[in-house]
NUVEXFI-493808 format. One line per 4 residues: their letters; for each residue y, x, z of N, C-alpha, C. Coordinates in steps of 0.001 Angstrom, whole numbers. Layout:
<recs>
a> Y:X:Z:Y:X:Z:Y:X:Z  ...
</recs>
This chain:
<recs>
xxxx> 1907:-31696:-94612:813:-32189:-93762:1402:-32810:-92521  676:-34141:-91967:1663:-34595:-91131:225:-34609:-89743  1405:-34875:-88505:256:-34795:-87660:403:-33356:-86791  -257:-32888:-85651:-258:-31842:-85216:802:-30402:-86000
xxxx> 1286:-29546:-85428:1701:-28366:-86114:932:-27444:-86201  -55:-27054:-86682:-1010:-26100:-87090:-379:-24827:-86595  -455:-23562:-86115:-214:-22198:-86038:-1321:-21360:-87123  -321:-21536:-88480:-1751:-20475:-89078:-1130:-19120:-89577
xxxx> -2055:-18491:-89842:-2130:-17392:-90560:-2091:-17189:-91519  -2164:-16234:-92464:-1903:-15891:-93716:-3176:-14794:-94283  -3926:-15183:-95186:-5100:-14881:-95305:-4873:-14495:-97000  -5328:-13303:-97576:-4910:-13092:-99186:-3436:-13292:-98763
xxxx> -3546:-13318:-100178:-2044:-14305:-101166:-2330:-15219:-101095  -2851:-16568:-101553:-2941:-18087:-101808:-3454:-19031:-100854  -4336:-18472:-99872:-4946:-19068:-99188:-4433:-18826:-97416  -4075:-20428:-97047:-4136:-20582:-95243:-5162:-20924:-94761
xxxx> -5518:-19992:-93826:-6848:-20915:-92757:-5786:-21027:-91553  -6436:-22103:-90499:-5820:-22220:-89164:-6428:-21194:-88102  -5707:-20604:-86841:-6330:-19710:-86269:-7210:-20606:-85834  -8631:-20087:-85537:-9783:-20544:-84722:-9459:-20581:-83065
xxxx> -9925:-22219:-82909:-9277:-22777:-81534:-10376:-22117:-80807  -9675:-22220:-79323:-10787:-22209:-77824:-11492:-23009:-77494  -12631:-23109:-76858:-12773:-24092:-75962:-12029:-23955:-74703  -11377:-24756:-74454:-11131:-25183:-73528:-12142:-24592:-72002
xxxx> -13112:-25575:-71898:-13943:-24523:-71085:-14478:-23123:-70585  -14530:-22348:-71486:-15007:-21260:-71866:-14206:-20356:-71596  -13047:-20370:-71648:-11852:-18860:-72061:-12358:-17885:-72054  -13039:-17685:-73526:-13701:-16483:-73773:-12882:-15996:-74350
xxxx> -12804:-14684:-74787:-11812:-13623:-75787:-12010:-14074:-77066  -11618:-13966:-77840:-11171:-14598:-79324:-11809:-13474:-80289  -12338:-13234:-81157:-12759:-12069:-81573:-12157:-11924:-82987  -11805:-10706:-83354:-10886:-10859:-84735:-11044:-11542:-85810
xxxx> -9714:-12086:-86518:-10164:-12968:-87500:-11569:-12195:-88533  -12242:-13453:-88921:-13575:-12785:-89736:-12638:-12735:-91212  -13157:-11551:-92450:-12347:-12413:-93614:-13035:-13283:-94153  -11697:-13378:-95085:-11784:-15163:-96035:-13128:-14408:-96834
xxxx> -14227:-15443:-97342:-14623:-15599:-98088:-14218:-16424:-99788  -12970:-16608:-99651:-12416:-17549:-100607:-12610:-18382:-100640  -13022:-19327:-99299:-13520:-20808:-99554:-12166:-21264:-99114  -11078:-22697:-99353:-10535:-22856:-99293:-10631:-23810:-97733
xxxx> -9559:-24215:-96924:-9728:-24778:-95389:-10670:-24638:-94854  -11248:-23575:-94617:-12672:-23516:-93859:-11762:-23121:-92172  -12541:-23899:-91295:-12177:-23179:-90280:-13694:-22731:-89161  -13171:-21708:-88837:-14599:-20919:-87826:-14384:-20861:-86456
xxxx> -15078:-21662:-85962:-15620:-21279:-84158:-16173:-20216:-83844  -15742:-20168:-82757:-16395:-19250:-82059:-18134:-19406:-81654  -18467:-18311:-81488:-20069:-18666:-81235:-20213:-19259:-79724  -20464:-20135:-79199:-20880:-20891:-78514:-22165:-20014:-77681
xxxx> -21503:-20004:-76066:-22801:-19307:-74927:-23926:-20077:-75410  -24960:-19391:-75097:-26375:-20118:-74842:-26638:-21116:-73502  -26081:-20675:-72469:-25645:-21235:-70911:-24541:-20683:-70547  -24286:-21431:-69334:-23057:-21221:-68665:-23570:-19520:-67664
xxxx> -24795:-19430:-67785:-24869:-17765:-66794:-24769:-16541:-67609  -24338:-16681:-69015:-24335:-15619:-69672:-23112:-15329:-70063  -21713:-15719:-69256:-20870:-14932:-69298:-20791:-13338:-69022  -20218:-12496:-70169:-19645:-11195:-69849:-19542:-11062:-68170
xxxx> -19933:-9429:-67951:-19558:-9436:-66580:-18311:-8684:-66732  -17517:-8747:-65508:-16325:-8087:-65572:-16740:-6611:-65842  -15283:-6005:-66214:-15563:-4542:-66366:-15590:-4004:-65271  -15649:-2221:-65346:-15259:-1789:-64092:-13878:-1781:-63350
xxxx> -12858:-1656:-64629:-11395:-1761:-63654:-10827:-3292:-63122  -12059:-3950:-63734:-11612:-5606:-62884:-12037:-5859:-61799  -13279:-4965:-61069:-14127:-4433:-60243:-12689:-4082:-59077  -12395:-2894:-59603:-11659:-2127:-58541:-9691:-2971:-58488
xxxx> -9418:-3996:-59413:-8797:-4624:-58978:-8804:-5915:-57986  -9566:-6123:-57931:-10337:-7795:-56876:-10217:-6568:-55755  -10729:-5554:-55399:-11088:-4812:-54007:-9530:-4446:-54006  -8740:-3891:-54672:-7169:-4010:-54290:-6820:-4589:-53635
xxxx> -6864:-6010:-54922:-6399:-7732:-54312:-6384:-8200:-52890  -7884:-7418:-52619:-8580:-8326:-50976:-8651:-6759:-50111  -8012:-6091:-49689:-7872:-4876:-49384:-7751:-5210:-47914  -7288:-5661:-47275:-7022:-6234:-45616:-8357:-6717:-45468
xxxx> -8878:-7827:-46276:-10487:-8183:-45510:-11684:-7208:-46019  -11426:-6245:-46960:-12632:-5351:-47045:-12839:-4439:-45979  -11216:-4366:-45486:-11324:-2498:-44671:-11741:-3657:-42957  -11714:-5003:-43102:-12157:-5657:-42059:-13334:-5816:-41645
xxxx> -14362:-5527:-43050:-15772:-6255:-42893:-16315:-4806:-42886  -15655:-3514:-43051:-15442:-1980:-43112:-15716:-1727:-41726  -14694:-2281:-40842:-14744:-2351:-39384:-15750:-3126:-38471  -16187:-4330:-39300:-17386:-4776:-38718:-18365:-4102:-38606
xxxx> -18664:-3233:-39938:-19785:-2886:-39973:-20082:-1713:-39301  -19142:-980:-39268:-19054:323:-38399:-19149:-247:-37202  -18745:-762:-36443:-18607:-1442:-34797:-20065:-1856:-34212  -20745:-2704:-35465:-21929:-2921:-35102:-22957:-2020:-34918
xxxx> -22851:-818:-35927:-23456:295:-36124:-23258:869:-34719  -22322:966:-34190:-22010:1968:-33333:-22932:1468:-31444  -22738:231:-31533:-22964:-887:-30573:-24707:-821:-30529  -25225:-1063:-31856:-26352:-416:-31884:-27062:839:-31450
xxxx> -26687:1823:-31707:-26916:2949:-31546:-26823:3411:-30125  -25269:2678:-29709:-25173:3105:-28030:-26366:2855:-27387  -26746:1301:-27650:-27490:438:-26868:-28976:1488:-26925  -29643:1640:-28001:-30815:2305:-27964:-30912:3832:-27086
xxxx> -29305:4293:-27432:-29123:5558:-26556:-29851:5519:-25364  -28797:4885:-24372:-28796:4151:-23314:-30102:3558:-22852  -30614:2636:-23343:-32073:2552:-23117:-33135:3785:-23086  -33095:4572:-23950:-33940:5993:-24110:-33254:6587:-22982
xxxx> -32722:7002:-22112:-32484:7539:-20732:-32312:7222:-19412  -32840:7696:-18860:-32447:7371:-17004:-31211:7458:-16385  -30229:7010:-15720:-29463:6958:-15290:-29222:6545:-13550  -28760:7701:-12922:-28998:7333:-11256:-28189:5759:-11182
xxxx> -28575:4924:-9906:-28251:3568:-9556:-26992:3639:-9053  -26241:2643:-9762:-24793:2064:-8441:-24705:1974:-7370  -23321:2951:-6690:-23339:2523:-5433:-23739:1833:-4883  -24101:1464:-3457:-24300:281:-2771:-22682:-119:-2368
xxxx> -22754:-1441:-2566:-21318:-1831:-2663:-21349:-2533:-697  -22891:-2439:-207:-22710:-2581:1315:-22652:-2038:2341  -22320:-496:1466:-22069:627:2679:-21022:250:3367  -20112:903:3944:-19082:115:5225:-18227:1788:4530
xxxx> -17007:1195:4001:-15781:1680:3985:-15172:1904:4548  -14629:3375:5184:-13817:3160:6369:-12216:2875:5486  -11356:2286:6366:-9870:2145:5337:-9357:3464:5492  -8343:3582:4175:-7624:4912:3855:-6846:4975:5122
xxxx> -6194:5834:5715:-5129:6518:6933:-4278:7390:6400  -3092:7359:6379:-1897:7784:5573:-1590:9193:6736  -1490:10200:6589:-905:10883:7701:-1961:12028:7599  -1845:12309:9044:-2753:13883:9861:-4088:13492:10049
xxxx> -5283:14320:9554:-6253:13627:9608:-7134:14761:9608  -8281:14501:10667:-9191:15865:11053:-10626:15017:10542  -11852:15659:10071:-12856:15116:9663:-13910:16308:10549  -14365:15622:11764:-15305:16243:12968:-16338:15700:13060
xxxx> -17340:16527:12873:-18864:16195:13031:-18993:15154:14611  -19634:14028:14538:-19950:13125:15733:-20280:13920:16915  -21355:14983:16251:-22126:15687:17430:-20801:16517:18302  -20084:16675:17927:-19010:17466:18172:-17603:17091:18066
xxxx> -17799:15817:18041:-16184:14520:18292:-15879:14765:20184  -16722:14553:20693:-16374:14604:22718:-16242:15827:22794  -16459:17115:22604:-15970:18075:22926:-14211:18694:21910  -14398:17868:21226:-13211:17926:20207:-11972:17257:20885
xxxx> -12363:16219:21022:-10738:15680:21681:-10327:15696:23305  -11969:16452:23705:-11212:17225:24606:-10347:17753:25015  -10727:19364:23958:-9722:20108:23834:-8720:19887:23276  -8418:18709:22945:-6934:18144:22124:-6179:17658:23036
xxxx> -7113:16287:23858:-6310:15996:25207:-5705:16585:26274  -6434:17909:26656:-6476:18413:27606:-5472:20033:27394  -5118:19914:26433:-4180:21435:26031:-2585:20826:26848  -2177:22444:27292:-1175:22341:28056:-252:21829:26921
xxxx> 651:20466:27928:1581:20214:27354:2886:19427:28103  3920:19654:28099:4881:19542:29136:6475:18844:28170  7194:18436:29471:8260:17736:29077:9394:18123:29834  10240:19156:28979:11212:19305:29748:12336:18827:29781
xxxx> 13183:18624:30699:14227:17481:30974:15317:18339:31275  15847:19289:31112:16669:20014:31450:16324:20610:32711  16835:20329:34412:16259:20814:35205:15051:20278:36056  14501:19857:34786:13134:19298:35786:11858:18875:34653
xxxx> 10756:19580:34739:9838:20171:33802:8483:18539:34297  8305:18137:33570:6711:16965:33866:5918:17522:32936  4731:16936:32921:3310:17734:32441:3087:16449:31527  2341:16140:30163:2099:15441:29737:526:15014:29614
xxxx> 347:13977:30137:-990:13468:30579:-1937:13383:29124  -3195:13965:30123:-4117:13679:28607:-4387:12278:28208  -4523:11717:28940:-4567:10277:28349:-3037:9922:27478  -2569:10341:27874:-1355:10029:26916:-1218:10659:25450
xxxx> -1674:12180:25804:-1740:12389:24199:-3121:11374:23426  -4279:11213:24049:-5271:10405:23884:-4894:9620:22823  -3465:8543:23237:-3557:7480:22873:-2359:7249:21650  -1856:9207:21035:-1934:9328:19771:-2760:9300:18955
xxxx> -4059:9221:19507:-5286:9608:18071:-5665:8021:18117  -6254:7663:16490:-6978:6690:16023:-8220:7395:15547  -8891:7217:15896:-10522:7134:16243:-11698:6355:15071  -12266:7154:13858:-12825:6019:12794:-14044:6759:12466
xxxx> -15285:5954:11962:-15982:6550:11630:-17265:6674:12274  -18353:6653:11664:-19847:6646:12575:-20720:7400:11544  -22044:7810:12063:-22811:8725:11800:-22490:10345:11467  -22914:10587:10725:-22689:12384:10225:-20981:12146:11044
xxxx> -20417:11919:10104:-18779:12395:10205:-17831:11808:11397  -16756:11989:12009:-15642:11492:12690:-14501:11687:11740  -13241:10496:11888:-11980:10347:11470:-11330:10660:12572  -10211:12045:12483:-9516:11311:13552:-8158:11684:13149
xxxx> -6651:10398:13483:-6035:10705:13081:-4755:10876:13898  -3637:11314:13670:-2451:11267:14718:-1381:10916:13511  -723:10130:14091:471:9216:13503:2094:10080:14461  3044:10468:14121:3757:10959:14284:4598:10210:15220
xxxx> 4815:8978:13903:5823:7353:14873:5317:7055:16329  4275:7129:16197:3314:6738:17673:3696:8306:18810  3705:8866:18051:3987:10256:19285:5275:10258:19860  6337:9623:19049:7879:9591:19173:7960:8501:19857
xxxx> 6930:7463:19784:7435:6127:20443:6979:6573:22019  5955:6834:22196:5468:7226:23912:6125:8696:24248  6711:9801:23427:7528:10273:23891:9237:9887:24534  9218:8982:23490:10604:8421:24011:10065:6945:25563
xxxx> 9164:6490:25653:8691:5766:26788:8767:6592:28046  8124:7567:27614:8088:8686:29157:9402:9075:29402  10313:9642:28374:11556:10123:29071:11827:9209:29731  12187:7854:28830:13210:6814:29397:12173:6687:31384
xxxx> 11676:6967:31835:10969:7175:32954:11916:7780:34142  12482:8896:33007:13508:9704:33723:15411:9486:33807  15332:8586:33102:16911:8641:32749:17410:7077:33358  18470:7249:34002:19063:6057:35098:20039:6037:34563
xxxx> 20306:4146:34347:21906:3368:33700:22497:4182:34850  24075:3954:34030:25599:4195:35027:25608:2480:36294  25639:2374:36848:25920:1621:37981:27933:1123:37878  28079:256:36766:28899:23:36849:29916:-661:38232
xxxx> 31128:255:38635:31734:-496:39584:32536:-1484:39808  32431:-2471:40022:33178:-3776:40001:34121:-4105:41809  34954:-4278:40772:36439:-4792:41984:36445:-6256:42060  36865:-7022:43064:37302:-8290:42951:38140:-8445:43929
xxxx> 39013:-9595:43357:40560:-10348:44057:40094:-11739:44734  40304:-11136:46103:40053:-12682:46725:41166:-13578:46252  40811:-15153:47124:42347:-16133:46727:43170:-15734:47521  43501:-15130:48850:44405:-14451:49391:45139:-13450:49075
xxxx> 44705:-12808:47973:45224:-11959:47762:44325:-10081:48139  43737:-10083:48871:43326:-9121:48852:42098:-8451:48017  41878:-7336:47878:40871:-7067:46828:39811:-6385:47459  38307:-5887:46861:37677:-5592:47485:36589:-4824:46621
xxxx> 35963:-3781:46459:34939:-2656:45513:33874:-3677:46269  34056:-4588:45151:32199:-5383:45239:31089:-4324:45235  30848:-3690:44400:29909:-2816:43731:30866:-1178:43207  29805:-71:43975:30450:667:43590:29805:1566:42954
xxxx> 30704:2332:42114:30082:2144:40674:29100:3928:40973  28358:3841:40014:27436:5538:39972:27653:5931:38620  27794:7567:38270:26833:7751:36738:25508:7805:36732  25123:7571:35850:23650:7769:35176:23152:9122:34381
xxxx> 22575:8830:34181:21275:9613:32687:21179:9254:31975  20951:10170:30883:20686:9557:29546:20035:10579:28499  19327:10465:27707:19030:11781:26868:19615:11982:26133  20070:13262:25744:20974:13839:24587:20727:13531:23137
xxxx> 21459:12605:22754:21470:12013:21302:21086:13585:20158  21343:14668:20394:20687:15704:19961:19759:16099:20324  18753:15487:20681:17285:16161:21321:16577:16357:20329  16824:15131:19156:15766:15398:17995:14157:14953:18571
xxxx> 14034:14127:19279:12811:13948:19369:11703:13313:18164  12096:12781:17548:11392:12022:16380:11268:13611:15502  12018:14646:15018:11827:15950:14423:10438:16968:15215  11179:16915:16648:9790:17093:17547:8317:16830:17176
xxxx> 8438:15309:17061:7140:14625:17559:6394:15002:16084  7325:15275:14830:6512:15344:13722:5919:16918:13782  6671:17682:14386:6136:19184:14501:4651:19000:15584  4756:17866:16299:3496:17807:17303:2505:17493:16944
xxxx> 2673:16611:15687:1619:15784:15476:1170:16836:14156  1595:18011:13261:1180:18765:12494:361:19562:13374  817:20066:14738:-334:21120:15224:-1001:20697:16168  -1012:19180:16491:-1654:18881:17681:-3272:19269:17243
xxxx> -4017:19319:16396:-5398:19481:16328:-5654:21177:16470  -4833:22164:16155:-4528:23499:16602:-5132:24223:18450  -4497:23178:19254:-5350:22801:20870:-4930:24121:21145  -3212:24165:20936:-3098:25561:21170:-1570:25248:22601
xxxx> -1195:23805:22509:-259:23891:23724:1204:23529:22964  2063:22518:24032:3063:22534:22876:4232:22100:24228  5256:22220:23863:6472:21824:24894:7352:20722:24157  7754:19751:24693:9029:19024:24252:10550:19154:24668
xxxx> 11743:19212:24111:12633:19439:25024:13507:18421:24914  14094:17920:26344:14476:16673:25827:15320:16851:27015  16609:17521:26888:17782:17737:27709:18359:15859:28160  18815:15415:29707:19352:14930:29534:21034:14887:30274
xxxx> 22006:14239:29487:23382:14554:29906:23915:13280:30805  24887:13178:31108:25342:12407:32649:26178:11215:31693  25806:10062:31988:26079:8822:31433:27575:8293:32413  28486:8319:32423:29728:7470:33242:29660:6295:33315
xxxx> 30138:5891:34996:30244:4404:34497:31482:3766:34443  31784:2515:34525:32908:2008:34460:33592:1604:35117  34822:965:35425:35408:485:36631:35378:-835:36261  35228:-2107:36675:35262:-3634:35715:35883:-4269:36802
xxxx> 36199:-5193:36335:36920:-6265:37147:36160:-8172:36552  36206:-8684:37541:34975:-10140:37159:36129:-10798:35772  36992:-10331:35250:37718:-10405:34018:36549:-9945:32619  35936:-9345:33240:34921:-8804:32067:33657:-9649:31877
xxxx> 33526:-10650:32710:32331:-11414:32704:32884:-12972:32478  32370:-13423:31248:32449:-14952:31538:32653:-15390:33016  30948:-15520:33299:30742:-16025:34631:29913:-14763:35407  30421:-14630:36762:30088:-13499:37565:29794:-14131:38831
xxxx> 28483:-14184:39335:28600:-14359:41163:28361:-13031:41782  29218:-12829:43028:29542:-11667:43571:28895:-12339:45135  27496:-11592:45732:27334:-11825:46556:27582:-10869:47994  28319:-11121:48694:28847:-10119:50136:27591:-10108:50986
xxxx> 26986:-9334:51187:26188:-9610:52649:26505:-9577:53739  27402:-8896:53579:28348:-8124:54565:28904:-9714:55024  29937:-9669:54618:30415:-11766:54674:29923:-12654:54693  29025:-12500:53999:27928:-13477:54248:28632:-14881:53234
xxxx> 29156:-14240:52341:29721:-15335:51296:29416:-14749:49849  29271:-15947:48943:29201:-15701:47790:30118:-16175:46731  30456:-15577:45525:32115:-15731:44717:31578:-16350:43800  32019:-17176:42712:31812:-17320:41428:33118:-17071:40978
xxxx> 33155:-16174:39754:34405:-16086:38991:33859:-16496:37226  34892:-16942:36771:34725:-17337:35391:36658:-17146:34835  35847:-16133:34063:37294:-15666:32986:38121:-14982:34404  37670:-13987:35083:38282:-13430:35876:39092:-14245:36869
xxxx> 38707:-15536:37058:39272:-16110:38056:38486:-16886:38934  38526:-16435:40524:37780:-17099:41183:37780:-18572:41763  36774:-19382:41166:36346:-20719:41441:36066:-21068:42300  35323:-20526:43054:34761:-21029:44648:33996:-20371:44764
xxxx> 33708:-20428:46373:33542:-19928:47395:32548:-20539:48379  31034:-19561:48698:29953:-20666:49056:29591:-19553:50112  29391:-20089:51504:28786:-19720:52762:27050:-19299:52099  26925:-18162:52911:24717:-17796:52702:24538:-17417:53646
xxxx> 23354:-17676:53393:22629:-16608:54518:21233:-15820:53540  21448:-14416:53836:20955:-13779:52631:19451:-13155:53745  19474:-12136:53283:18017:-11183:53813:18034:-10543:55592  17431:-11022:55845:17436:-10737:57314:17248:-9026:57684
xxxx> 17382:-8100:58118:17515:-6706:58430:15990:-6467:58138  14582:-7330:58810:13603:-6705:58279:13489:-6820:56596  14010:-7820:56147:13084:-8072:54359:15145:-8540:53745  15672:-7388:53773:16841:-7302:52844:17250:-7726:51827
xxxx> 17886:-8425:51363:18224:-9110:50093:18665:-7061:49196  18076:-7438:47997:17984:-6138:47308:20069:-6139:46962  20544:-4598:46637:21634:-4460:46445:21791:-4100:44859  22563:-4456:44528:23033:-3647:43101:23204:-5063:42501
xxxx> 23017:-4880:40850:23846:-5524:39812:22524:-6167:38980  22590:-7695:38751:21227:-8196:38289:21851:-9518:37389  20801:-10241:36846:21090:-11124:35982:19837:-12283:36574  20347:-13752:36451:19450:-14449:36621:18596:-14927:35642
xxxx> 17498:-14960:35186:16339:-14798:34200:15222:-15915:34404  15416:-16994:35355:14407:-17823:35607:15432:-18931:36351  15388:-20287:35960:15740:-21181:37066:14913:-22476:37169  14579:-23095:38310:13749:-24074:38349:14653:-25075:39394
xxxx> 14112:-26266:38919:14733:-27068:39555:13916:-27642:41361  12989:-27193:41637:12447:-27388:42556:10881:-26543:42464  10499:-25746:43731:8898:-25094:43159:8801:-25066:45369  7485:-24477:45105:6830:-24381:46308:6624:-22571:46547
xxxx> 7559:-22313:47376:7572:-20641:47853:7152:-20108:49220  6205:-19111:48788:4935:-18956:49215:4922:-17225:49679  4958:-16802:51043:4652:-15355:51375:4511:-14812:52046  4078:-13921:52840:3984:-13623:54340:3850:-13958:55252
xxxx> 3070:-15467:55731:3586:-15838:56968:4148:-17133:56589  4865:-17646:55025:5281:-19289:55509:4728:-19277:53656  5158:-20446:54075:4754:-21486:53091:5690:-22929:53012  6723:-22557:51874:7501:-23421:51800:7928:-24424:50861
xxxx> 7397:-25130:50864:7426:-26431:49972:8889:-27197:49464  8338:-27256:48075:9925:-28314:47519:11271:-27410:47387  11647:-25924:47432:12936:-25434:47653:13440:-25661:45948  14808:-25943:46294:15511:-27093:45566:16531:-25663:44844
xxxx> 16292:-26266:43590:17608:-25614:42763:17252:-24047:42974  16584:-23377:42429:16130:-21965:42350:16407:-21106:41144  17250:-19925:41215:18208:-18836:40162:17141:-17669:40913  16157:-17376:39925:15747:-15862:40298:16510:-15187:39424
xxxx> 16767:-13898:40403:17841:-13015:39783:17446:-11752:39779  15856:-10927:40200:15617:-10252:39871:14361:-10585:39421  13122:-9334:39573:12059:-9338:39090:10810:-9547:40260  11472:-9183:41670:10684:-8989:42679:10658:-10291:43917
xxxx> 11109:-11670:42912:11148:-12617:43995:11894:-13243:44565  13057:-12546:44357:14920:-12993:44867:14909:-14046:44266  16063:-14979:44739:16523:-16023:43854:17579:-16667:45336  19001:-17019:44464:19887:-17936:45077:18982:-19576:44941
xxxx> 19267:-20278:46096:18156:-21314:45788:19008:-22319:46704  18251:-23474:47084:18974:-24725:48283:18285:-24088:49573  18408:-24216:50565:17984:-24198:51718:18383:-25795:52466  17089:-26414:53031:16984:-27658:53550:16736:-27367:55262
xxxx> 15870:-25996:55481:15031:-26106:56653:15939:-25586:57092  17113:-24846:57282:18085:-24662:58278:19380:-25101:58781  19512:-24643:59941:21015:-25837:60327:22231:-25271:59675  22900:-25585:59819:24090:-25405:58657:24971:-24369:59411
xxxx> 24611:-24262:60801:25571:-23131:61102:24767:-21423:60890  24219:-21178:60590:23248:-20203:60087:24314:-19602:58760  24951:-20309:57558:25219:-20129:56473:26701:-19542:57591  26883:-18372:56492:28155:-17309:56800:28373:-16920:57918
xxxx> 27125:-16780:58954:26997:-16294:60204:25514:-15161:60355  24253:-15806:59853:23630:-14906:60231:22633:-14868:58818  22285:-13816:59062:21182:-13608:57377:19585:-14061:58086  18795:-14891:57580:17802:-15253:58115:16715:-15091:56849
xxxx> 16837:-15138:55874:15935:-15284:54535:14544:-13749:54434  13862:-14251:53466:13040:-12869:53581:13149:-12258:52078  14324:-11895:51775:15549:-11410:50434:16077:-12214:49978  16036:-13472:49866:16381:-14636:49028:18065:-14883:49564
xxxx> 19194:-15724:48690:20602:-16065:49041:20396:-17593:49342  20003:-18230:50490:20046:-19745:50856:21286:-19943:50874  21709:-20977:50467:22751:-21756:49883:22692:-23251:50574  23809:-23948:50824:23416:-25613:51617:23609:-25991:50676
xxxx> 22509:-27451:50679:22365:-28185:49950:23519:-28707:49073  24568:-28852:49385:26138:-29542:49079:26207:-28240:48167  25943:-27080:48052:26341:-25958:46954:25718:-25569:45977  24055:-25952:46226:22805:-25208:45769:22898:-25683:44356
xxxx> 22816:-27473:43894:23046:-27795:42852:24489:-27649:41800  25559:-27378:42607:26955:-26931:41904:26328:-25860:41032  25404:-24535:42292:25527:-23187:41334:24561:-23346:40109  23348:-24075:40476:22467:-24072:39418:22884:-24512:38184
xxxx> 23620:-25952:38203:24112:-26335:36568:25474:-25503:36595  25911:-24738:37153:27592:-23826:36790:27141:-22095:36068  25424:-22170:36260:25818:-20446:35776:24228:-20548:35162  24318:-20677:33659:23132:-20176:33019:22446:-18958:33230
xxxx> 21308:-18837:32500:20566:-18091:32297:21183:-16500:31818  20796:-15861:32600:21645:-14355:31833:23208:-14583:32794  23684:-15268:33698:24776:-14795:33741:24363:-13846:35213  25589:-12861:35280:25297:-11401:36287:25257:-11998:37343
xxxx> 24976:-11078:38727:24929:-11347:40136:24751:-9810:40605  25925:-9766:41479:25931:-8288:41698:26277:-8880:43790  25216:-7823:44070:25338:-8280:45469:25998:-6692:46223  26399:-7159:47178:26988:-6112:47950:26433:-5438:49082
xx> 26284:-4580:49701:25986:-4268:50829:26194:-4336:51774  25419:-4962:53363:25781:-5245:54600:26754:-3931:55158
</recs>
């Protein structure tokens, strides 16, 4: 037979039929060969659906293989459905009950305060920090005892809070900082003493020197102030001790200063030295016996090139080239209104170092801001 290769079977002894084809469409199951009737090449189809909706339904284990297959999106739509369920249910909860209202979000917050903190009825805040301010409390200095002001402890407390309640708080840092303000009240620099070499050769104790005060780097005051500020609301009394020991001073020579002016009253002359060597040499006339040019060791902190000075009695316009050198008004400056024999003869000023004009501008551009001025005594 020519043409296609047949796949057949073997049917009897004598007789081949071909296996019965598919449709194509259909892939239905094949159902066992029927037997031969002895008709010779007969071939048999399959029975043909009535429609395409009357396919076999799957079995059950083809059932529970597809839910295998798709196992990630079942246990997903698993999770939907539970979620919704649940979302539901809250919601009706929730509706079926009363629930008190949200804060008011416009009450007034006081801010948090890190530290010591007392919570005092208003009605009873003024008699409270009374007795806080007003408890004995003292500062002792080794041989010499001060009292510590109520306003001063006062102005450890921060103060917060209105209606029913009071805040009040004490900060420790703050107790250590105005404890250490008040000592320093008590404790005086060393008065360093300074020598200088005229150009002749001779020398002379410009400034002579003092010790000082100082508080004992072991006082522990910051350890203190935290023990103060744990019992200050207690209003039971507290002491500080704050020993202080004797500061030395030094012996210097104008070698120690860039630039140094050394004013004599006494001489009635004034030095400039730079790098320990003296430059020149300027005639004054300093503070007259009633209004004294101040003594000791200062820095000049202000200079103007011309202002109008004003005090007691005059009124002086235009003074030229002005070095204030303390805090109270001094200043090396020009002097115009006097005669020139006045300078290194008599002190006429009311504290001030007048200088003649021919010197006044040398000193002003020769000695910045910050450089020393140590004057001497008549």
């Amino acid at each position: 037979m020519r043409g296609k290769n047949i796949n057949r079977s073997a049917i009897g002894n004598d007789f081949i039929a071909p296996k019965p084809r598919l449709q194509p469409a259909m892939q239905l199951s094949v159902p066992s060969p029927i037997p031969s009737l002895g008709l010779p090449n007969l071939t048999l189809d399959p029975p043909r659906p009535s429609n395409k909706h009357s396919q076999r339904k799957p079995s059950r284990n083809s059932l529970l293989d597809v839910i295998h297959e798709h196992s990630v999106i079942v246990f997903a739509l698993l999770l939907l459905i539970i979620g919704v369920a649940v979302i539901e249910f809250g919601s009706s909860y929730i509706m079926a009950h009363d629930y008190p209202p949200l804060p008011n979000n416009n009450l007034k917050a006081f801010p948090a305060i890190g530290g010591l903190n007392k919570t005092v009825s208003s009605a009873n805040l003024t008699s409270f920090i009374s007795s806080v301010t007003n408890q004995p409390a003292s500062l002792n200095l080794g041989n010499k005892t001060v009292s510590i002001s109520p306003d001063t402890i006062k102005s450890w407390l921060t103060i917060t809070g209105s209606g029913t309640n009071s805040y009040i708080h004490v900060d420790a840092g703050n107790v250590a900082s105005s404890l250490n303000n008040l000592i320093n009240q008590y404790v005086v620099a060393p008065v360093n003493q300074v020598t200088i070499t005229r150009s002749d050769g001779s020398s002379e104790v410009a400034i002579a020197g003092q010790n000082g005060t100082g508080l004992d780097p072991n006082a522990g005051i910051a350890a203190q102030a935290v023990t103060i500020a744990k019992n200050l609301f207690n209003t039971k009394g507290f002491n500080v001790n704050a020993p202080l020991v004797s500061l030395p001073f030094q012996a210097l020579t104008p070698a120690a200063f860039p630039k140094l002016i050394v004013v004599d009253l006494n001489s009635k002359k004034l030095y400039m030295f730079q790098n320990g060597q003296l430059i020149n040499t300027v005639l004054v006339s300093a503070g007259k016996p009633s209004t004294p040019s101040p003594v000791g060791e200062f820095h000049i902190w202000v200079k103007l090139q011309s202002q109008t000075m004003t005090g007691p009695g005059y009124v002086q316009p235009n003074v030229p080239w002005v070095n204030y050198f303390d805090h109270n008004g001094d200043a090396i400056h020009g002097v115009y209104w006097r005669p020139a024999y006045v300078f290194g003869s008599v002190n006429t000023s009311h504290g001030c170092v007048g200088v003649p004009l021919s010197s006044a501008a040398m000193i002003y551009n020769w000695a910045p801001i910050g450089t020393p001025v140590i004057t001497t005594p008549n």
